[in-house]
N, C-alpha and C positions, 0 to 999 in steps of 0.2 A: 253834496260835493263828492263825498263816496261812490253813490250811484255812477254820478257825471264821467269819474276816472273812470271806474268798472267798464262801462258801455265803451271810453275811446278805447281800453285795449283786449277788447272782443272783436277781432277781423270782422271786414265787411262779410265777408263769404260765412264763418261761424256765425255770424250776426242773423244773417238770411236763414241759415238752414234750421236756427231756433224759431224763429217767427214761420217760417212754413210750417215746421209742429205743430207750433201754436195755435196757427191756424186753423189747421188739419182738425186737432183736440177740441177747438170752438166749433167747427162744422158740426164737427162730429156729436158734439154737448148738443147742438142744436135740433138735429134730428132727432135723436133720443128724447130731448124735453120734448118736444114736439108730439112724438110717437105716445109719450106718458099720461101729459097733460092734455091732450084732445081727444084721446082716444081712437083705434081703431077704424070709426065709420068718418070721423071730421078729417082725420090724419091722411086718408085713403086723397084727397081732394091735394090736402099739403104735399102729399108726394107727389102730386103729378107736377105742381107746381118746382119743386127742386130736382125733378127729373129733366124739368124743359133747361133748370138750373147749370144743370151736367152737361149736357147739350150744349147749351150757350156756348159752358168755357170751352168746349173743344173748338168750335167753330172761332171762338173769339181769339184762341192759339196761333189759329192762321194768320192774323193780321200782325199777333203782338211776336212770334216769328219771325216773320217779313218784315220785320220793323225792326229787330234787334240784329237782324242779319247785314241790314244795308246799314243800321248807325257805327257798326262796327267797319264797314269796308269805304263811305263814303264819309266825306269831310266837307266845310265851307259851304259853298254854294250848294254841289251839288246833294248833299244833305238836306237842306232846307226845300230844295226844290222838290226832291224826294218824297218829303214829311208831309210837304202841300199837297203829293199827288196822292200819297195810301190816305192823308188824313177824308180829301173826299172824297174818295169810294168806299171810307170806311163809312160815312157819317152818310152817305147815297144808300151803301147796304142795309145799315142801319135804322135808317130810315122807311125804305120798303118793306122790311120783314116788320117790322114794327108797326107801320099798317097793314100790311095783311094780317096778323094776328088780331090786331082790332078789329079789323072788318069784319073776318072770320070767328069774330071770339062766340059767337049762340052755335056754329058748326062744333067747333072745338067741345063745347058745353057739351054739347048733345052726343060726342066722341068720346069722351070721356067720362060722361055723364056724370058731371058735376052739381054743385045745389045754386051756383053763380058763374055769369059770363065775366062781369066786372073783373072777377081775378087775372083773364086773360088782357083785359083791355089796359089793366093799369103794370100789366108784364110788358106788353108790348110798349107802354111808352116809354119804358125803362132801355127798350134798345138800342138806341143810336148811341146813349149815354154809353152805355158796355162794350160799343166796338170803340169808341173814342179812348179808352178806361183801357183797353188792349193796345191802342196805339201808344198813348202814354206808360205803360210799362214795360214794350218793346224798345222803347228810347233807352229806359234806364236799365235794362237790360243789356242791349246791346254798349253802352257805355262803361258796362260792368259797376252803376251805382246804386248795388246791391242793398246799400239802408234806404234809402228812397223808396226803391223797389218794392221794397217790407213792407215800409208806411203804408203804400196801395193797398198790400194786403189784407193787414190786421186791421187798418182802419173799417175797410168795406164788411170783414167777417163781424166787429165787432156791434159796427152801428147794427147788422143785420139782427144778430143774438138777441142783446139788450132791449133794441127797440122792437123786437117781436114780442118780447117776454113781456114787455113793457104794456104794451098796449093789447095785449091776450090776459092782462092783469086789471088793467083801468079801463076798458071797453068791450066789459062779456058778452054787450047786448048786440055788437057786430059781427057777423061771421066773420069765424076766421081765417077762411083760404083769403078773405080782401083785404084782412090784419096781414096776412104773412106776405100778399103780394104788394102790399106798399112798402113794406122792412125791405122787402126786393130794391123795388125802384129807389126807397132811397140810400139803401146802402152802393147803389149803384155810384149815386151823386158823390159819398165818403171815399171812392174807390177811385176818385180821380185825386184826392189830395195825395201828394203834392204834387200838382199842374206844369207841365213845362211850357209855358208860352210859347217859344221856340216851334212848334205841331201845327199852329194856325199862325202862326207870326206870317207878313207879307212880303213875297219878294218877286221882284221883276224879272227875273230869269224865265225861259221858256221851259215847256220839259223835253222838247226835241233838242236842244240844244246840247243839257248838259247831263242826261240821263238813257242808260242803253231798260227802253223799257221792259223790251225782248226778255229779257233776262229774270227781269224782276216779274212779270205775267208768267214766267213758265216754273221759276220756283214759287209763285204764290198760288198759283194753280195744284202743283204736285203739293203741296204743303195740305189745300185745301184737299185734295182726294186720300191725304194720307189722313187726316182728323176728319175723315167722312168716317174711315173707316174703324178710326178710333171708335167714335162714337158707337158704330153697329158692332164690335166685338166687346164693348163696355156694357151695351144694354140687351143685346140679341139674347142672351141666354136668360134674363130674366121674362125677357118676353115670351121666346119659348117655352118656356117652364109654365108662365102662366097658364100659354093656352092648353097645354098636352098635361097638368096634373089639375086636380080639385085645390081651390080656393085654401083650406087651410097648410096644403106642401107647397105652394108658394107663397105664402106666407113665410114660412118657413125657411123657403129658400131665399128671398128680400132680405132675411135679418143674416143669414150667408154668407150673401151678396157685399152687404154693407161694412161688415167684419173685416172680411177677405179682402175687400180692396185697402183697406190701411196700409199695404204692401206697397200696391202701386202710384200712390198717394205721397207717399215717402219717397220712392224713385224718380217722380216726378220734379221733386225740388233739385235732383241732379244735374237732367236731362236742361233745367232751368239752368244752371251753372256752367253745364260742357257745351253748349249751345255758342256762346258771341266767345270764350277763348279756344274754341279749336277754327272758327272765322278767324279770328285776332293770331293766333300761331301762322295758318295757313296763308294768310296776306302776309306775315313778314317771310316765310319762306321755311319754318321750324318744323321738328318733328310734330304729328300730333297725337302718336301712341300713346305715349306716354300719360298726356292726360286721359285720355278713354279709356285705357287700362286700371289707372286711379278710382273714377266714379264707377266703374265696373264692379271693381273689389268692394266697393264701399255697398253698392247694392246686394251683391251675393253674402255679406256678411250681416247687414241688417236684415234681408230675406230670410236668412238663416237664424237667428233668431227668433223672429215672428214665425216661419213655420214652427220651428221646435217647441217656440210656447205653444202652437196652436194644437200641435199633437201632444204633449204633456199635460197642456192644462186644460183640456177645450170645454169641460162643464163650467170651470172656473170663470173664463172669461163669456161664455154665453148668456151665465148667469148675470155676471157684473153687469154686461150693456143692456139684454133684452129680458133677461124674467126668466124664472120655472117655466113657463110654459113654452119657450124655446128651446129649452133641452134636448128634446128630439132630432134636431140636424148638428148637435156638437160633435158628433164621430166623422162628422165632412167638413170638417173647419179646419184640418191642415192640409186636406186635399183642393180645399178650392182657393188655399193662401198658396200654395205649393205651382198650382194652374199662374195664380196670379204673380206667381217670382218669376216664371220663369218668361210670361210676358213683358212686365218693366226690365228685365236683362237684354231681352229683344227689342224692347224700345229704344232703348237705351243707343243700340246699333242702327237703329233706322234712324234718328235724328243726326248720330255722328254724319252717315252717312248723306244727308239732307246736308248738313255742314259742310261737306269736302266737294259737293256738287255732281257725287256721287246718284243717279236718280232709278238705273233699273232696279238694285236692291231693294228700294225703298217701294216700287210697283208692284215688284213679286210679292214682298214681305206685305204687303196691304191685301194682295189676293190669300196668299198662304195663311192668312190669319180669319181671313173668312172661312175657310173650311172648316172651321169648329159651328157653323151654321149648319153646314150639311151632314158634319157629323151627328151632332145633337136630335135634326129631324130623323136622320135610318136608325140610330139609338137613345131610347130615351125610355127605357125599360123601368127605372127607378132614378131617382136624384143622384144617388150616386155613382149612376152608369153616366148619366148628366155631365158629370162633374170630372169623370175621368177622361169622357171627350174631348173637354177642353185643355185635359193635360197633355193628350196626345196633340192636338192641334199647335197647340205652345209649345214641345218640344221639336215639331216637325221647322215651326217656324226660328226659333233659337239656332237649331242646327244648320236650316239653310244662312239662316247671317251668319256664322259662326265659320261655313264654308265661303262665303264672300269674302270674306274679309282677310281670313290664313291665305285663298288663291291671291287675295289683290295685294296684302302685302308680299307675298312671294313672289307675284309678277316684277315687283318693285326691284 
């Protein structure tokens, strides 16, 4: 009964930004066992597998974006009509990328050069499920029904943990890239409770009728090129590193990698919250500073934090996750959480901006973030020349939002 109290007078929104930790903390446990328990040469196969994992969500953003944008602005009818139109080209996209990866799963093998195709075959039929699983939390997002929301979350991370652990316990004699890509596909199925009927429920309305589709293809479009680009400023500089250093410094730099983004992982759950009420403000016609200013502070002060731990304590905390023998890159652990703050502070301004219908910023800032690509190939002398590229690139792009937005509210 105690509990029962506790939880109703925990805000929706405090409610959310625990379980996104939580979340975060369970990923994050996951890799690590992962990384511990298989070892080095099996693990090599698992990451590829939670790397496609990374991926996924960004692309899967775009739909559950688009989805929390219009539940916030459209009502009735044309809502539902709406939900009918993203829910099937979510479950069409879903559907074709999911056979081509099957199709494709002995190329992939051979790409990656993995010990099984199977792993890719039973990823791929995980995907129609996962954009469906983005429509469904774009609803409750855009509704602002932030403990529902959760549930998706924690459910899907948790089935994943457990029943990896599980079955890498009670079935040693299976390889386990096929153990970790079934925890995949069914934590996928856990990651749709709880289901809003309402996404596939039927209704007679047309969608020329009562829906300006224009609108909604050209913010899901920019949405999708801006989480194209997520994706390549998320993963390009590990790729890079790969190929321009030996085998054990990127190693090295992976365990970094992994650290460092706890930053933007954290920012993330904001960017989740400022998203349907600076829509929700700007459909009644209110300021929306105010709130962007809010999750702003909240990031620059959690960022600050994490860096300062990272440059106070950083043997401490490398030991804690990865081992002695990552010790070697802890003197770049608050420079590459430093690169990554000042990223999720710029993110932070490209979604407002996606919000208010604002779209050049959002093209620029997609380009100006790519430049940590071309910097990284003319400099890549050592890791930590690496690493300070990308601060430079981050700050270039921070200051350019920074001037969008003093010009555009001053134009106001």
């Amino acid at each position: 009964m105690n509990i029962k109290n506790t939880y109703k007078k925990i805000t929706a929104e405090n409610f959310f930004m625990l379980t996104i930790l939580f979340v975060n903390a369970g990923n994050y446990l996951y890799n690590l066992l992962l990384g511990r328990i298989l070892g080095p040469s099996e693990f090599a196969d698992a990451a590829i597998l939670i790397t496609l994992l990374l991926v996924l969500s960004f692309v899967g953003m775009t739909f559950q974006v688009t989805a929390a944008k219009y539940a916030v602005l459209l009502e009735g009818t044309q809502l539902h009509v709406f939900l009918k139109f993203i829910f099937k080209y979510a479950l069409l996209f879903g559907v074709i990328l999911g056979f081509t990866v099957v199709v494709f799963s002995h190329q992939l093998q051979e790409i990656f050069k993995t010990k099984t195709s199977l792993m890719f075959v039973l990823f791929g039929l995980g995907l129609p499920m996962y954009f469906i699983m983005s429509i469904n939390r774009g609803l409750y997002q855009g509704k602002n029904d932030l403990r529902n929301l959760s549930k998706t979350y924690y459910f899907e991370m948790l089935c994943r943990l457990i029943l990896t652990l599980l079955l890498l316990y009670l079935l040693p004699q299976i390889q386990s890239s096929i153990i970790i890509a079934v925890g995949i596909l069914i934590s996928f199925v856990f990651g749709l409770i709880p289901f809003q009927k309402i996404i596939n429920s039927k209704n007679k309305q047309t969608l020329s009728d009562n829906l300006d589709t224009k609108s909604i293809i050209t913010f899901f479009a920019l949405t999708a090129f801006y989480e194209l680009t997520q994706i390549i400023i998320n993963n390009s500089d590990i790729m890079l590193v790969k190929h321009y250093f030996d085998n054990e410094k990127a190693g090295l730099y992976a365990c970094l990698a992994l650290i460092g983004r706890v930053v933007y992982f954290v920012a993330w759950m904001f960017v989740m919250l400022l998203l349907p009420k600076v829509i929700q403000l700007k459909k009644q016609g209110e300021d929306t500073l105010p709130i962007l200013l809010k999750y702003v502070l909240y990031i620059v002060c959690l960022s600050t934090i994490i860096v300062l731990s990272a440059l106070l304590f950083p043997e401490i905390v490398v030991r804690l996750m990865f081992g002695e023998k990552y010790l070697p890159i802890a003197f770049l652990l608050w420079k590459y959480a430093l690169a990554t703050s000042i990223f999720a502070i710029a993110n932070i301004f490209a979604y407002y901006f996606l919000s208010i219908n604002k779209y050049v910023p959002v093209v620029i800032s997609a380009f100006l973030g790519l430049t940590q690509i071309i910097l990284i190939v003319l400099y890549h002398n050592s890791l930590e020349q690496v690493v300070v590229m990308q601060i430079i690139a981050m700050v270039v792009l921070l200051l350019f939002q920074l001037f969008f937005f003093f010009f555009n509210n001053n134009k106001k």
